[in-house]
N, C-alpha and C positions, 0 to 999 in steps of 0.2 A: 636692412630688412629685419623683420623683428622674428619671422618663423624661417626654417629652412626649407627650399623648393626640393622636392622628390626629381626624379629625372623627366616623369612626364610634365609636371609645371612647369620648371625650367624649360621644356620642350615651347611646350606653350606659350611663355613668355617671350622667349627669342623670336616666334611666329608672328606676334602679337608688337615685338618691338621693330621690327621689319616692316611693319607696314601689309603682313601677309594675312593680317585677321579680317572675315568678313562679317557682317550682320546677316543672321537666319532670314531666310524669307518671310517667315510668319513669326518674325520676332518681337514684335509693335505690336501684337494680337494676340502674344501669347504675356507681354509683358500685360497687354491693359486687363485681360482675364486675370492675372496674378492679382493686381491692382483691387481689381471689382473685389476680389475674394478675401482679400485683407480688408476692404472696408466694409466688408459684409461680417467679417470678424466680430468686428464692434455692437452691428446694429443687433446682434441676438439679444432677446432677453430670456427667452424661457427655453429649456433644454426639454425634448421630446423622445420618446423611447418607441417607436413604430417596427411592430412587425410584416415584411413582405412573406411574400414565397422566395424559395429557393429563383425563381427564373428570374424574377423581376429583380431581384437583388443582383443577378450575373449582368443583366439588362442593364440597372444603372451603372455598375462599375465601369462596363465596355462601352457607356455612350459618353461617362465623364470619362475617360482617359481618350478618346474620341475629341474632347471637345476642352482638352489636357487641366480640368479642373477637379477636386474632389469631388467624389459621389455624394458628402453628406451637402455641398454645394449644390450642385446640380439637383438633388432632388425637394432642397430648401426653394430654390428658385422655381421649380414646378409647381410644386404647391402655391407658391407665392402670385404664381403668373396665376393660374388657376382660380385663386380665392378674391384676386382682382378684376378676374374677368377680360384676363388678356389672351387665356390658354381657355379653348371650346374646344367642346370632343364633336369630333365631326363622325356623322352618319353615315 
């Protein structure tokens, strides 16, 4: 092993070499949002400076860690759904 386990790895490991590790329930959906979010990485090209209010900024934090992605994510993809015509404000 090239690093040394502390005692909770080592915990862990043992768990995990037992047969006693299980897979998250939302771990397939939280990996495929990791996913989206790395290849969303890539597709930037232009860097934007947007001021909200105080609320809407507390708003996005709490709906991206809600929906376990970053905010500057989450509010790229609003815009994005918005300016395609996928996201309408409803009356």
């Amino acid at each position: 092993m090239k690093y040394p386990l502390d005692a909770e790895e080592r915990e862990i490991l043992e768990h995990f070499e037992r047969g006693e590790v299980t897979t998250a329930p939302e771990a397939e959906r939280e990996m495929e949002t990791a996913r989206q979010a790395a290849r969303n990485t890539f597709n930037k090209t232009r860097r934007v400076n947007l001021r909200v209010t105080e609320r809407d900024f507390n708003l996005a934090h709490a709906r991206a860690r809600e929906e376990g992605i970053p905010y500057q994510t989450l509010l790229s993809s609003v815009i994005h759904k918005y300016l395609s015509g996928r996201l309408t404000e409803n009356r």
